[in-house]
N, C-alpha and C positions, 0 to 999 in steps of 0.2 A: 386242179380239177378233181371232183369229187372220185374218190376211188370203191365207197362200198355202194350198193344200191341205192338208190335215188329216192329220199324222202316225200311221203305221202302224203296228204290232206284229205280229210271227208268234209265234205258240204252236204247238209241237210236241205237244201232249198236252189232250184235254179230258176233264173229270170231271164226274160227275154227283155231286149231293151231297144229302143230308138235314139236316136242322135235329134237333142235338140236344135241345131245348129250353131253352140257355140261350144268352140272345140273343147274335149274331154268330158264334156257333159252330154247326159242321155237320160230318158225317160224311162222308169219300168212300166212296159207293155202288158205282160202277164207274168203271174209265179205259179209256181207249183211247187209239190214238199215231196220233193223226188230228194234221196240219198245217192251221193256220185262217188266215188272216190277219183282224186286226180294224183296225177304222178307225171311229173318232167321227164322226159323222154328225151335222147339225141337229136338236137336240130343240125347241126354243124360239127366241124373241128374247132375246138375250144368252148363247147357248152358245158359249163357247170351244173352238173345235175342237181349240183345242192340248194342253184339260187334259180328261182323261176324269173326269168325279165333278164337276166345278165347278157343277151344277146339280143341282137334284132329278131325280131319274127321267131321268137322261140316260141316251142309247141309244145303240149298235154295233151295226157290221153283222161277224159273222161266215163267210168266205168258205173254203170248201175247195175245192181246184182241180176243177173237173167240174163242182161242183154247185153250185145257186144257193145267195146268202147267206138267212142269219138275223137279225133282228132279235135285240138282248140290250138289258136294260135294267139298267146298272149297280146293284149291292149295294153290291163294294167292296172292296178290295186282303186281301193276306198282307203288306203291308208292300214288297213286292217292284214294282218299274216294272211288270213284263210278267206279274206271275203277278194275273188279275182276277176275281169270282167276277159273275154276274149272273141274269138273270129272263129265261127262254125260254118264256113260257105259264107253265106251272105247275109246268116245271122248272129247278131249281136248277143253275147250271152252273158249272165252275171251268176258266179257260183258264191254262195254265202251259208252263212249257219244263223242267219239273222232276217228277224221277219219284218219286211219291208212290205210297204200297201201299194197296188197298181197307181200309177200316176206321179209316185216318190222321182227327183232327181238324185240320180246318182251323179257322181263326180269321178272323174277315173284320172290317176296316176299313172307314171309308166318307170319312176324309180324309185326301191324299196327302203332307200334311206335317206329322207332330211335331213337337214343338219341345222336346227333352228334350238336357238338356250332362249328362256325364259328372263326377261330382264330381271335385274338383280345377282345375274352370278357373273363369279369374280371367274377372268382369263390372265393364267400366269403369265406376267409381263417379265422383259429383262428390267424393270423399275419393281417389282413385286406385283403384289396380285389385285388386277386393275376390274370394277364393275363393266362388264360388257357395252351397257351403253354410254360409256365416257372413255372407250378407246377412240383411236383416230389411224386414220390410213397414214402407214409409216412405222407405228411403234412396233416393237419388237417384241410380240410371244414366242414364248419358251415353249419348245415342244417336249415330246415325252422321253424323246432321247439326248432333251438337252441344249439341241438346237436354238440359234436364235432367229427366227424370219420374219421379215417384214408383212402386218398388214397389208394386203392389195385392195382390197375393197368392205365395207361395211354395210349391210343392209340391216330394215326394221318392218315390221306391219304390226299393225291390230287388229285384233279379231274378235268380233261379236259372235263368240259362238254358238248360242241358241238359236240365231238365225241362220248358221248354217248348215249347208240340207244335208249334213250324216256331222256331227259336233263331233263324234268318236274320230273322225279323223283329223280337228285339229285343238282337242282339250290335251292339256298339257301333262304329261306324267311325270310322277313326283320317285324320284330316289331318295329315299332316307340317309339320314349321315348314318354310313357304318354299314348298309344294306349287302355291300360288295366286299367289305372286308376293314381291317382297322383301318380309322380314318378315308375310307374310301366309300363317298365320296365323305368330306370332312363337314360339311352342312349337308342341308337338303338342296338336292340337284333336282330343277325341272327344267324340260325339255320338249320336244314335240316328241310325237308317238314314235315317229320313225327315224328319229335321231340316232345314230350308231353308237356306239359305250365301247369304249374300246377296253379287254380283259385280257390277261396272260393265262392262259390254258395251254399249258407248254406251246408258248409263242402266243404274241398275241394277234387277237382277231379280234372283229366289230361285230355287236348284235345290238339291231334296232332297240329301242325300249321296249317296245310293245309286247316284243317278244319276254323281256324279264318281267312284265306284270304278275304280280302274285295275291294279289289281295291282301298284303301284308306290310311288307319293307319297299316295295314295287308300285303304286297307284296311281289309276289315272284319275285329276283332279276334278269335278263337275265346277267350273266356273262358268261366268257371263261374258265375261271379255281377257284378253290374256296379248300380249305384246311377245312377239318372236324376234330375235335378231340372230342374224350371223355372221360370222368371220370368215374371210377368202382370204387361204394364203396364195402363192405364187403356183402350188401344187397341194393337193390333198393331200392332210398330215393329220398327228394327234397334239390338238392340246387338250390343257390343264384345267379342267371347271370344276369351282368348287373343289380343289385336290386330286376330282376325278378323270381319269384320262377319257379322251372322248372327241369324234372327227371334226374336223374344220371344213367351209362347207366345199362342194364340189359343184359347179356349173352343169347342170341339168338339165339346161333349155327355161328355166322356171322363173329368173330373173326378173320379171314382171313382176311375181307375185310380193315384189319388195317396193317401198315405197320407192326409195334413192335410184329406181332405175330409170327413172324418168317419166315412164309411161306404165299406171300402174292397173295391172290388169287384175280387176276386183274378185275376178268367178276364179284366179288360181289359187290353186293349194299351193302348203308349204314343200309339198313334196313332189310338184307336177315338173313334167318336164319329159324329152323324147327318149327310147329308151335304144338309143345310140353309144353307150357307153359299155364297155363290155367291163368285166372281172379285173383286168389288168388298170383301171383308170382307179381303184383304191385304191388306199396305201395299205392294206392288211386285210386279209382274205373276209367274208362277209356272208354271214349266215345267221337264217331267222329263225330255223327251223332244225332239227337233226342230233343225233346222239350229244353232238358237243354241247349245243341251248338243254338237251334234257340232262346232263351234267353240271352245266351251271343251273338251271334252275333247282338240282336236286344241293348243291351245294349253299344256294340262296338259303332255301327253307331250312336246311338243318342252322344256320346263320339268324333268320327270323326267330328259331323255338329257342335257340340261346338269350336270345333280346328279349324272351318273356311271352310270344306268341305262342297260342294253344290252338289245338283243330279239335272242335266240341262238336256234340250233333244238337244240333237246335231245335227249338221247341216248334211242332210243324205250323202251328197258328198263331204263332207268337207275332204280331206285327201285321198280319192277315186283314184287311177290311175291303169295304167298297167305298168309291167316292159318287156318292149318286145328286146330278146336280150339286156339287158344291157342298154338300151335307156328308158326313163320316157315317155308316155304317158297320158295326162290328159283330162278326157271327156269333153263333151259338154254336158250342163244337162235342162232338161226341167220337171220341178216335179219328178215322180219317175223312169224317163227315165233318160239313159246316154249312150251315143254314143263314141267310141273309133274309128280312123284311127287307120287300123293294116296293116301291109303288109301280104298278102296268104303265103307268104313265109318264116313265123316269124319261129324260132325254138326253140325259149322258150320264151313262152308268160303266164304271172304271174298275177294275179288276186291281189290286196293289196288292205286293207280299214284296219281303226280303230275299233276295236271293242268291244264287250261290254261284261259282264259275266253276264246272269240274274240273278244270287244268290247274286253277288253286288248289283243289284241297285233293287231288286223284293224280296220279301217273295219266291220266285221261288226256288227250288231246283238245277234245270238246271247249271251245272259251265264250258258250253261249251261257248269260246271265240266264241260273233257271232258278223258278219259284214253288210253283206247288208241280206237285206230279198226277195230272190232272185222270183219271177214271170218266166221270161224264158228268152232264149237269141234270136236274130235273128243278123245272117249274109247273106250280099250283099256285091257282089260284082262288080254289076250293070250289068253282063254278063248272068251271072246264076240265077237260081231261087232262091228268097230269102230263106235261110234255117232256118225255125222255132224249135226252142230245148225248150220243156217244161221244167217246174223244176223239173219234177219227170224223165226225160230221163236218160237211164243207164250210160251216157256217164259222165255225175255228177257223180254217187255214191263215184268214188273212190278221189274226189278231194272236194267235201264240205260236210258240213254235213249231216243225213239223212231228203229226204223228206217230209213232212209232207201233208194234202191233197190237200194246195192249194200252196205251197211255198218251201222251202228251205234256209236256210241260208247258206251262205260263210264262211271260217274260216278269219282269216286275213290275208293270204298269201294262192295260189291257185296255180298250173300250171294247165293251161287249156290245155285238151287233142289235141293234133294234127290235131286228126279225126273230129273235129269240121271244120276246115280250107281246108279236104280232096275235091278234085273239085275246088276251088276257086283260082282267078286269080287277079295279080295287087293290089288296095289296095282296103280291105276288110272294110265293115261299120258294126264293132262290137255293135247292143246295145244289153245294160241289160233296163230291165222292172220288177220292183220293185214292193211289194205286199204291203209294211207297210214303213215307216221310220226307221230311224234307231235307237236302245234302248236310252234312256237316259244315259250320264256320268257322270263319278263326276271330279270335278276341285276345284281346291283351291287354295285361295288367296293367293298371291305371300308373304307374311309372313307367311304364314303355312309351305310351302314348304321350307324344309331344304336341302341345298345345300352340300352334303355331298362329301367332299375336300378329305379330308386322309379315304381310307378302309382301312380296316382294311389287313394285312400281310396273303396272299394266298388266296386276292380276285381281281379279275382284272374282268374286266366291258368289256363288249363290244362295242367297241366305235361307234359312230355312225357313220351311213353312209355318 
């Protein structure tokens, strides 16, 4: 049980949501770009403050500055650390740092670690080290202490993940050979987001991936389709993937979501399932969040800058355009001004930049992708009167992230609302006016970067435009 104060989260945006009627799924009702902070609070005897969900009907209190908190009674993840959905009375609530549009399905989780490896990594067998999908129920993996136990059961799925409704929570994150330490993992390890990694931090414990993403050694993959399996022993243990140690899977209620179970339920996640298991059904204590992740991830990075990885400040309009119908537009820039030819008559008009995650490159908690650091917009169209849009105008909310009190950021892809374009005639002079530049990134020397030829079997990339 955690013994110092109970780690925090801020959410930038909270939603209300409905129940579609098929279980774990719900509709966003409305949003708003309200700041909360939440904090795990005592439910019971035996609550872990350090893990939100580790008990049945655990509860947070949510806080926005001015006004008293809220009780919330945990539901259950997008697969995401900071994105939580839970029980306000008799409303449905979703706290996130990410901007989703009214009518989005959400999908909800209720346990914070999958356990799904990416086909093609090899599980230490007592015969040596065997491709996951050409085990067979009975062989014997080696665990991390040496152990030899028997397969119990093998599952697999495919997953088209463009088509499913939040792809962040089942694109597969890539650990680099060496990312954790010598030979750890020995290739590149991919797994699901919430796949636990098991590390010796005077004793070891498990942290989801998601939680070690860095933007660096850590990455989640943007593919189209990707193949998950995994291993059940007799009891939750660690093997051996790739050299790396890392959990075997645990019964979660989510069975379905694999084909081998019989009866295969299409709308589960890799990580769904009741949140009936408390802290004591791990085999090593299990934390996503909290001084010990900010010690390893402070450990990773200094790890990544030896492998040749740099934190640079980037050039703030480098990569900056519009995609208006289908056609590239590129500004004109003057410091933190930039100017776009758009036609009044565009019908899908897209915002793009490169962007940056402050939890990569800052002590920041923040793991929302930001782009530009937006001031306001103005459109002319030399007829009409120039139309001034602050960053805080509502005509934003549903398309960047929330305002803050003198800016906003952009995400890295934008459709700009219509009704910005509404009255205007001929070709329109879009600019943006910028509050700051743009966060620093990391780059690395063209021998660090490994060019990776052959994926692995039920992983296909999305190819570039």
């Amino acid at each position: 049980m955690s013994s110092g104060p109970a780690p925090s989260f801020t959410t930038s945006r909270i939603y209300s949501l409905t129940a579609t009627g098929t279980p774990g799924q719900y509709t966003i009702a409305s949003a708003s770009s309200l700041t909360y902070v939440n904090q795990d609070i005592t439910t019971s005897a035996g609550d872990d403050l350090s893990i939100l969900g580790d008990i049945p009907n655990d509860t947070f209190t949510s806080t926005r500055s001015g006004t008293a908190p809220f009780q919330v009674t945990y539901v259950g993840r997008t697969g995401l650390a900071d994105e939580v959905i839970g029980k306000n009375g008799g409303t449905t609530v979703f706290l996130s740092n990410n901007v989703y549009t009214v009518g989005t399905t959400i999908s909800s989780t209720s346990d914070a670690y999958p356990v799904c490896f990416c086909s093609g990594t090899t599980i230490r067998t007592a015969l040596g080290d065997t491709i996951v999908e050409d085990l067979r129920v009975g062989d014997l993996a080696v665990t991390s202490s040496g152990e030899h136990r028997p397969v119990r059961w093998i599952g697999h799925r495919t997953i088209t993940c463009g088509r499913h409704p939040d792809p962040a929570n089942v694109l597969p994150v890539r650990i680099v050979a060496g990312a954790l330490g010598e030979n750890k993992p020995e290739r590149d390890l991919l797994v699901s987001p919430g796949h636990a990694i098991c590390l010796d931090i005077l004793g070891e414990v498990l942290i989801p991936a998601s939680a070690l993403i860095n933007g660096t050694t850590v990455t989640q993959e943007q593919v189209e389709e990707v193949t998950y399996w995994h291993v059940e022993l007799d009891s939750h243990d660690i093997l051996i993937a790739n050299g790396q140690p890392a959990e075997s899977y645990l019964d979660v209620g989510n069975r379905t979501f694999f084909t081998e179970s019989g009866v295969v339920n299409l709308s589960a996640l890799p990580n769904a399932g009741p949140a009936a298991r408390t802290h004591a059904d791990y085999c090593r204590p299990c934390h996503d969040v909290g001084p010990l992740v900010d010690a390893v991830r402070a450990q990773m990075r200094r790890r990544a800058e030896a492998l040749g990885w740099k934190l640079e400040q980037a050039a703030t309009w480098a990569g900056v355009h519009l995609a208006v119908d289908g056609q590239i537009i590129e500004p004109k820039v003057r410091g933190l001004s930039g100017c776009f030819e758009v036609p009044a008559d565009a019908q899908d008009v897209w915002l793009v930049s490169p962007t940056s995650v402050p939890r990569h490159v800052s002590d920041s908690s923040d793991r929302r992708a930001l782009g530009l650091c937006l001031k306001g917009l103005r459109l002319d169209d030399g007829l009409s009167d120039t139309k001034v849009v602050l960053h805080d105008n509502p005509l934003l909310d549903e398309v960047f992230h929330a305002a803050a009190s003198d800016h906003r950021w952009t995400p890295g892809r934008a459709r700009l609302p219509g009704a910005l374009f509404t009255g205007m005639e001929g070709t329109v002079l879009l600019r943006l006016d910028l509050n700051a530049p743009a966060l620093p990134r990391w780059t690395a020397a063209e021998a660090t970067v490994e060019t990776h030829k052959q994926q692995p079997e039920g992983l296909k990339l999305i190819k570039a435009a």
